[in-house]
Every structure is written in structure tokens, then in C-alpha cells.
N, C-alpha and C positions, 0 to 999 in steps of 0.2 A: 580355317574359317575366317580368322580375322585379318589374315593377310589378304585372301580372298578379297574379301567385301571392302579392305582400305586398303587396298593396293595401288588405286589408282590418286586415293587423297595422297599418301603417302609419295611417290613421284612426282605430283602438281605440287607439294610442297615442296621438295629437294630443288625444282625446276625452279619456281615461285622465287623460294628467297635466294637462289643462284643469281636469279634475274634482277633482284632487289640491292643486290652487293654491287654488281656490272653496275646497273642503272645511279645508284646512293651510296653507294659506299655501306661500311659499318649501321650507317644509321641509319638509312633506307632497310636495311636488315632486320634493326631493331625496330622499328614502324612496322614492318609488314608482317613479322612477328606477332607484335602487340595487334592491331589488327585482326588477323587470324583466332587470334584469343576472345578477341572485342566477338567478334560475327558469330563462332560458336556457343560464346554463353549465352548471346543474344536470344539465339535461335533454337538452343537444346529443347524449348516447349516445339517446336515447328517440326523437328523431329518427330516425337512421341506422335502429334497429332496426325502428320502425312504417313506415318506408319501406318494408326487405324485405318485410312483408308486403302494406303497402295496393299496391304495385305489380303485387298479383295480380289485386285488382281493377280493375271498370270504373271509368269516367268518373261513373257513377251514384253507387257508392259511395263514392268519392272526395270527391265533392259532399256529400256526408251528412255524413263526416267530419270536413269544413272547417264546416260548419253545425250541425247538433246535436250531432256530436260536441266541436264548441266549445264548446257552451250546457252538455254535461254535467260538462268538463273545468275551465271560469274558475266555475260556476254551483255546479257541482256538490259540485267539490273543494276547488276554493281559496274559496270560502265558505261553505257548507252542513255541507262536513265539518269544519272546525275546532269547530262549534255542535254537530254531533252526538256528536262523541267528547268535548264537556263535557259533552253534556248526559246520555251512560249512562254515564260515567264518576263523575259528580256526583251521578249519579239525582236529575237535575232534567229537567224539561220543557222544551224545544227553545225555548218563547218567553223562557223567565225566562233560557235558554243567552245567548239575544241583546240581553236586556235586561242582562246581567251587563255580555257583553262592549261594549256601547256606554259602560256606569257605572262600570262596576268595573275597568277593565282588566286590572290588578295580579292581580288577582284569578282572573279570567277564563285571562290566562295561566300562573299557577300550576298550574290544572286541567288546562291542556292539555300542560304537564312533566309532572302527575301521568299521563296516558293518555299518557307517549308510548315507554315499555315496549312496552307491545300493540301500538301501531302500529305501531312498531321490529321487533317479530317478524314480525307479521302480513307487513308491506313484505317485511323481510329474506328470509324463506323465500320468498314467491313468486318474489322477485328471483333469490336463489339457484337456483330449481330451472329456470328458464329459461336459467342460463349452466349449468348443470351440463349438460342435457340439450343446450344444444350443444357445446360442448367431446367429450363421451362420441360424440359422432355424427362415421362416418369420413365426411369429404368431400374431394372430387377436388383441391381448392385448401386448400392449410394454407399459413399465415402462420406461425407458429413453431412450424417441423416437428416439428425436436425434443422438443416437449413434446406435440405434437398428437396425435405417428403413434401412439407409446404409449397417452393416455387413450382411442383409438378403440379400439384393441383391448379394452382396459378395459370399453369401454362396450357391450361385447355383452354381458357381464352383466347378466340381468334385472334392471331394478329399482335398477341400483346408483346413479341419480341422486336416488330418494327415501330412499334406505337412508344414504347419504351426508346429507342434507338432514337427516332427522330425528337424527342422531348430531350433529351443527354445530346442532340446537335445544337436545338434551340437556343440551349442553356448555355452551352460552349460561343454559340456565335453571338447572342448577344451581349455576354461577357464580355468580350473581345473587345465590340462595338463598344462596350462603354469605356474600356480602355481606351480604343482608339479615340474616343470624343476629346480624352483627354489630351492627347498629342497633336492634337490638331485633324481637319476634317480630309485629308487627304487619303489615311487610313483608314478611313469608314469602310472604303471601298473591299480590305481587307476580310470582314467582317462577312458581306453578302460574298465574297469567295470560299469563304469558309463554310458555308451553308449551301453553296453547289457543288463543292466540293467533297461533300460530307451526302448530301442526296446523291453525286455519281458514284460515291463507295459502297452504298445500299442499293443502288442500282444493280450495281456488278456483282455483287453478293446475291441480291435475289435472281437475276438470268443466270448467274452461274451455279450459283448454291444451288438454285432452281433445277435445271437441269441435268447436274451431279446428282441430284434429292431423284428423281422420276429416275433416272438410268441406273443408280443404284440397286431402286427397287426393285427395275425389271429385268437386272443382271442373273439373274438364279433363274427365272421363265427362259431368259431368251437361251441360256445355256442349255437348259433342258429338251427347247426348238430346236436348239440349233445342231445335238447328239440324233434327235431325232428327224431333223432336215437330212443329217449327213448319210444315214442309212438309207434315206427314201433317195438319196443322190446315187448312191452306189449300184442301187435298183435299175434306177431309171433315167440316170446318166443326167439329169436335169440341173442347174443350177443350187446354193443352195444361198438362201435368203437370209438367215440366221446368223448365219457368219458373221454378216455384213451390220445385224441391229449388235453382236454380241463387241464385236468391235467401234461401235457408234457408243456405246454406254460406257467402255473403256476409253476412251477418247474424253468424251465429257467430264472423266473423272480424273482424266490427265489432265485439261483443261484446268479442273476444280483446284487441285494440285499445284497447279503454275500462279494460279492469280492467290492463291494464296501464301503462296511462297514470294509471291511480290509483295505483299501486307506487310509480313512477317520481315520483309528487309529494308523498309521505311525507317526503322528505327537505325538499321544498322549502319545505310548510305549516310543518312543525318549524324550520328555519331561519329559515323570517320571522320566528320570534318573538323570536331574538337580533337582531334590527335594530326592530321595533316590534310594539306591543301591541296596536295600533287596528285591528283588524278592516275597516275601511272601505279605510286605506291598504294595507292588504293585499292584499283582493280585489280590489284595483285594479293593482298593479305584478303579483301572481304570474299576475292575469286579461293582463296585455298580455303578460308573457313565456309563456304559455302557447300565446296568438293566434301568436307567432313560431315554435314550435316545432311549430304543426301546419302555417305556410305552409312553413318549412323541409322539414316532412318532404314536403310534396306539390312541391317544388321538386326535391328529391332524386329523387323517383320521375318528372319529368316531362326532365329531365335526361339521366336515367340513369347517372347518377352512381355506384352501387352498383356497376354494368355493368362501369363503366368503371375504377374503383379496388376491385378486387375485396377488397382486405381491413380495407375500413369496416365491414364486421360484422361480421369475427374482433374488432376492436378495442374497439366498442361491445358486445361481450359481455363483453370481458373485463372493460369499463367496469361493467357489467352486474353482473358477481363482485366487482369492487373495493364497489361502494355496497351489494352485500347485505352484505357483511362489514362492512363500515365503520356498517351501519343494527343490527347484532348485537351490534356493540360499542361504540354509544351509549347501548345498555340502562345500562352498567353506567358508562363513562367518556365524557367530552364530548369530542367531535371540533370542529374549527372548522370552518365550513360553506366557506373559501377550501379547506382539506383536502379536503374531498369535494370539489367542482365541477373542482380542477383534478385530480384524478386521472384523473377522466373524460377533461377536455381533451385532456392529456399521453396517455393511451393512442390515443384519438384522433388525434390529430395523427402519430403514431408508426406507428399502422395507413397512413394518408395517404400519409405518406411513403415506407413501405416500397411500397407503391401506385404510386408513381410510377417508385420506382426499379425494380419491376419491368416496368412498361410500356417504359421507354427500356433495358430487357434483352433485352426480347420483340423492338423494332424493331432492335436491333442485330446480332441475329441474324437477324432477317429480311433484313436489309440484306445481310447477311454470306450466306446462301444465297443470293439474286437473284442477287450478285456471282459 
């Protein structure tokens, strides 16, 4: 089973830092190494949470996931987008973006400090608005009551997870602003990027969460259509319609999946840059930890893991809130990137545990009635 499911991380890495020793020597080795290390602890909440969802899916989509949604995630993100956010941040042209970054490094990474305000909002708010809208939601199983039972009641107010969201952008951008005033007025400029930047990640969140949220819902109907399309197809040789919405609601949730797996690697792009410069050694250590974190999450879901330790998604949310906050307040002050990955960890492991000890609660009690 776990050869199965990491068999293919497992190869990208043998490949990976084969490619890392050719390319660096020793030391390229050791980078893409560390690296690889850096992206998975980053990302071990991005698992658990893509878990909950891909386990709504089939076997179909599941496959898609591990495959092109791999190609989008190492391809996509940890290469393509370091190039693109120098290259409209630069207002330069995407080739001269990769010619910098192969020549210039020094250079190259400078540009990508300078764009990482926006990305820092953009990340943070989406981030934000998916632990806010779960925390605000009552559900049957609460991990720390005390503070759950309350925000649920809280959260039958309309709207109060984006109202909330844009007050936490507010507050981030005019911070900044007044930082900036202090550097001089050049940076202001900084300030109102950071607040469109931080509005197109609540954007994205609401069309996509949006429409994840509706197809979600009508994934159990259209299934149901769609068993009962296919009989009436068999009959009367007709088309069947079903199909076609049951795959449109998986799609949206592949979608859901991808952009939030983009969120979720703002931290980790930005990070590489305090360990190295090189572009190459990059796409190479955050491509293998990335290949880990999607076999993870399809290991989680074949497991049933979730099932079974019911409060690894209270925790990986809350993991969830800690890196939007922590992505909101690198606009302005540096975090160390051990800071972020082990907060994650640590809620994590905490969810786990309380996980367990409730299972050996449950049988104790069941012990104790049988008796």
C-alpha cells in the first residue's frame, strides 16, 4: 500500500537529487534535500485538508490529481510562478524573467522580496477565509468546544467570515502604509497593492470556494441522476446528461483543490529564497516535496485516516489560520520559515493526539457498557 501510493514520490526523488548532484554538486544535493524537507512540513496541514475533500471523489479523479494535478503544482507553481510574479512585478517579459533568474540571481531574488507583499495578501486572505468559514460552521464533532460551540453560533451571521476577512486586510494594509510613510512616499504605493491584492484572494476564494461549495452539494443528487440516467440510456439508447453535471462538480472540486494548493505554496516559494537563489535547485527540492504531499494526501484518503482520527481537520485548519496570519504579518516583519512549518506541525500532532485519546474513550466506554 505504501509503496503503491509513494512510489512515484519515491522515483522523483531518486531522479530529483540525481539531477541536483549533475547540476550542484554535493551541495546542490544538500539544498534540494533541505528543501524537500522545507515544502513538506510546510504543507503537511494542505494534505490532511485536500484529503477531506479528494475523498469525495472517485478513483477517476483521484488519478487526475496525482497526474496533472502534479504537473500543475511542481510545473506550475514552484517554477513558472516564481518567473511570473518577477516578471509583472518587474514589467519585464517572462523570457528575460528566466534569463535574469539563471544570470543574475542576486538579482532575480530581490524582485521576488519586492512582489512578495501581494503574494503575502493575496495567499493570506484566501487562506484566511477557508479557516474562518470553517471554525463559523456548527458541526456534530468539535475538538475544542469551548471555543467552537460559541464561534458556531457566531457564524449564522450572514457573511461574517468575509466581513471579518476584509477588516484583518484593512488592518494589514494600513499598517504597512504607515510603515511605508516612514520610508519614504514611494512605498505607499506598496500599501494600496496590498489591499488588491488581498481583495483578488477573497475573490478567488469566493468563485472558487463558491462553486466547489454548490457542486459539492449536488454531487450525491447528480450521482444518483446520473445511476438513474444511465438505466433509462440502456433502454432507450439516448444520451445520458448526468454524466456530464457528475463530472462538472468533480472538476470544480479539482479546480478547488489546485488553487488551493497554490495558497498553500506562497509560503513555501517565498521561503526557498532564504535557503537559495537558483531557480533550478528550487524547482527541484519544492517539485519532490510537493510529489510527497500529494502521495500523502491520497494515502490519507485511501486509509481513511480522517475517519478514523476525527480531529486532523479541526487541526489542519486551525493550521490553516495560523499561516494566513503568520502570510499577513510577513508583509510588514520576517518570520523564519522553522516558525511557520512547525506551527503547523505542532497543531497537528495536538489534533492527533487528542484523536487518539478520544478513540481509547469511545472503547472504554464501550467496554464498560458490554460489561
Amino acid at each position: 500500500m505504501v509503496l503503491k501510493t509513494f512510489g512515484w514520490s519515491f522515483a522523483i526523488t531518486a531522479l530529483g537529487l540525481a539531477a541536483a548532484v549533475l547540476y550542484g554538486g554535493w551541495k546542490g544535493f544538500g539544498i534540494v534535500a533541505i528543501l524537500s524537507i522545507l515544502e513538506i512540513s510546510l504543507s503537511f496541514d494542505n494534505a490532511v485538508v485536500n484529503a477531506g475533500i479528494l475523498k469525495k471523489m472517485n478513483a477517476f479523479w483521484q488519478k487526475i490529481f496525482l497526474t496533472i494535478g502534479v504537473l500543475i503544482a511542481v510545473f506550475g507553481m514552484r517554477l513558472v510562478f516564481p518567473v511570473v510574479i518577477v516578471a509583472l512585478t518587474a514589467s519585464i517579459g517572462p523570457f528575460e524573467a528566466v534569463d535574469l533568474a539563471m544570470t543574475d540571481k542576486d538579482r532575480y531574488q530581490q524582485l521576488v522580496t519586492d512582489a512578495h507583499p501581494s503574494i503575502a495578501a493575496f495567499g493570506g486572505m484566501f487562506l484566511l477565509m477557508i479557516f474562518l468559514d470553517f471554525i463559523f460552521e456548527d458541526r456534530d464533532i468539535k475538538w475544542l468546544a469551548w471555543l467552537e460551540r460559541p464561534l458556531a453560533k457566531l457564524g449564522k451571521i450572514d457573511m461574517l467570515s468575509a466581513c471579518i476577512a476584509l477588516i484583518a486586510l484593512l488592518i494589514t494594509s494600513f499598517t504597512f502604509a504607515a510603515h511605508a510613510h516612514q520610508h519614504g512616499g514611494l512605498e505607499v504605493d506598496k500599501a494600496q497593492t496590498v489591499l488588491v491584492s488581498g481583495i483578488a484572494g477573497l475573490i478567488t476564494y469566493m468563485i472558487v470556494g463558491g462553486l466547489s461549495g454548490y457542486f459539492e452539494n449536488k454531487l450525491e443528487e447528480e450521482e444518483e441522476a446520473e445511476h438513474e440516467a444511465e438505466e433509462e440510456a440502456k433502454r432507450t439508447g439516448k444520451s445520458v446528461s448526468a454524466v456530464a453535471m457528475a463530472g462538472k462538480a468533480a472538476f470544480f472540486m479539482f479546480l478547488y483543490l489546485e488553487v488551493l494548493d497554490a495558497s498553500f505554496s506562497f509560503d513555501g516559494v517565498i521561503g526557498a529564497f532564504a535557503i537559495t537563489n537558483d531557480i533550478v535547485l528550487m524547482a527541484l527540492g519544492l517539485g519532490i516535496g510537493a510529489m510527497y504531499v500529494r502521495s500523502l494526501t491520497v494515502y490519507l484518503v485511501r486509509q481513511g485516516t480522517l475517519d478514523d482520527y476525527v480531529y486532523l481537520e479541526h487541526g489542519a485548519h486551525y493550521a490553516i489560520g495560523a499561516l494566513a496570519v503568520i502570510l499577513l504579518v510577513t508583509i510588514q516583519h520576517e518570520i523564519p520559515e522553522i516558525v511557520t512549518g512547525s506551527v503547523g506541525v505542532l497543531l497537528i500532532a495536538w489534533s492527533f493526539w487528542s484523536s487518539v485519546r478520544r478513540n481509547k474513550r469511545l472503547e472504554l466506554e464501550e467496554s464498560a457498557a458490554e460489561a
